[in-house]
C-alpha positions as CSV (number, residue, x, y, z in Angstrom):
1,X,5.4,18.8,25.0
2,X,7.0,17.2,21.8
3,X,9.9,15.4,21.2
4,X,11.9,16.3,18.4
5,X,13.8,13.2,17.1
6,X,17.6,13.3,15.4
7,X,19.3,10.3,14.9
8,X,22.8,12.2,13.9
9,X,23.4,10.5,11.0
10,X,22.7,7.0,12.6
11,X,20.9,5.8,9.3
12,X,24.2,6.9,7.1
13,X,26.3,5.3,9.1
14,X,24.7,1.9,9.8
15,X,24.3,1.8,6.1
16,X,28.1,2.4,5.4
17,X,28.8,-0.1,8.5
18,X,26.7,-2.7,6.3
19,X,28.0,-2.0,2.8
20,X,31.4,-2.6,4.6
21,X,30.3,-5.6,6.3
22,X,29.1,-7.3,2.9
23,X,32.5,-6.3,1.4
24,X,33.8,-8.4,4.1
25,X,36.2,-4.8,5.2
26,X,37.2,-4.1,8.5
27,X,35.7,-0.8,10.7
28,X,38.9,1.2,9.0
29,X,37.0,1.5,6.0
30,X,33.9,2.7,6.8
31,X,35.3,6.4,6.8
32,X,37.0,6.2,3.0
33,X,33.5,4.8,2.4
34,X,31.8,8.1,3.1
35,X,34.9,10.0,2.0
36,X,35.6,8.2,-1.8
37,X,32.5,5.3,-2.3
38,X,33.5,5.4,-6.3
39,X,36.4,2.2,-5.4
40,X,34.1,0.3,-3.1
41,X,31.6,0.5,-5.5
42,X,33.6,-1.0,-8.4
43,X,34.9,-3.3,-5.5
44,X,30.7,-4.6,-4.9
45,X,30.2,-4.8,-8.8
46,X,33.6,-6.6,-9.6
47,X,32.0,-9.3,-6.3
48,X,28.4,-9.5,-8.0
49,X,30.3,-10.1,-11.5
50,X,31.9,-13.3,-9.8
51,X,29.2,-14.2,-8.4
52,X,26.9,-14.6,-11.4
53,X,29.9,-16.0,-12.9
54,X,30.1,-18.7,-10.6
55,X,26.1,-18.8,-10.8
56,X,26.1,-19.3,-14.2
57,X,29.0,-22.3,-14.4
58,X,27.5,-24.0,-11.5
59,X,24.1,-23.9,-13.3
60,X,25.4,-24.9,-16.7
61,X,27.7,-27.9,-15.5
62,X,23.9,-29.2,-13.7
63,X,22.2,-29.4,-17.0
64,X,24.9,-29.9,-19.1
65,X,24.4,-32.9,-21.4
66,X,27.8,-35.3,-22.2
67,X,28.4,-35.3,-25.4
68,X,27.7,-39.2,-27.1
69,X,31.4,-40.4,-27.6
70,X,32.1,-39.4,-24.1
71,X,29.5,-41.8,-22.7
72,X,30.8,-44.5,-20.4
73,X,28.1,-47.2,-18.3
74,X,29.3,-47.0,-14.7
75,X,27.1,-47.3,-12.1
76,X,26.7,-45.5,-8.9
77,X,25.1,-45.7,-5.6
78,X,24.1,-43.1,-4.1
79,X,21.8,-42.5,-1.1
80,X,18.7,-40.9,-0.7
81,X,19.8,-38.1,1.4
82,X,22.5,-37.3,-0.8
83,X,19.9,-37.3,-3.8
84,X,17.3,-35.0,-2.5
85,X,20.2,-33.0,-1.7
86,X,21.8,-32.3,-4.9
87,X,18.4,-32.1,-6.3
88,X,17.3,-29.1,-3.8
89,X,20.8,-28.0,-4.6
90,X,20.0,-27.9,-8.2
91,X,16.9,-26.0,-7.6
92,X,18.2,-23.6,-5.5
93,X,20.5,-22.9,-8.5
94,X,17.5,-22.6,-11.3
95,X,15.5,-20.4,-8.9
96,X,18.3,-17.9,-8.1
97,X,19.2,-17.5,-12.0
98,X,15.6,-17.0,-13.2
99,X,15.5,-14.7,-10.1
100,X,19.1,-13.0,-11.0
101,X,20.4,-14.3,-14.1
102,X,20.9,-12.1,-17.4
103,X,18.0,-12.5,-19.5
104,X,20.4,-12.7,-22.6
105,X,22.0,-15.5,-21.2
106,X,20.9,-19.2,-22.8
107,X,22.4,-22.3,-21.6
């Protein structure tokens, strides 16, 4: 005997339910999804603009050198923990735009 397996449009659905979940929409929308996907599209792209966006600023204000004039001698103390920190911060940042970034981009 063999078992014929269906899963009714499971896959479809669970991928709509996730595209809706990264879009941060409620379960209403997971029908207009299916029905009209062109808006939620633009909706996803407009998001990963921003975020690349906000990729690239954050990246650029890390390695961004002050200009002479502006210098001013102030010193700071700052804890170890804190240091590493920023620093893993910092390379998280590097990693995910040489992973993501625009190849045209140069800061």
């Amino acid at each position: 005997m063999t078992i014929i397996e269906h899963d009714f449009g499971l896959a479809e659905r669970l991928t709509e339910r996730r595209f809706a979940r990264l879009l941060e929409l409620d379960a209403l929308h997971e029908a207009n999804i299916r029905a009209n996907p062109l808006p939620y599209l633009e909706r996803a792209s407009e998001r990963i603009f921003r975020l690349s966006e906000v990729l690239h600023d954050a990246l650029a204000a890390c390695t961004a050198k002050p200009p002479q004039d502006a210098l001013e001698t102030r010193s700071m103390v700052v804890d170890a923990a804190e240091y590493d920190r920023l620093k893993k911060c910092v390379a998280i940042l590097e990693a995910g735009y040489a992973k993501f970034g625009a190849p045209d981009d140069i800061l």
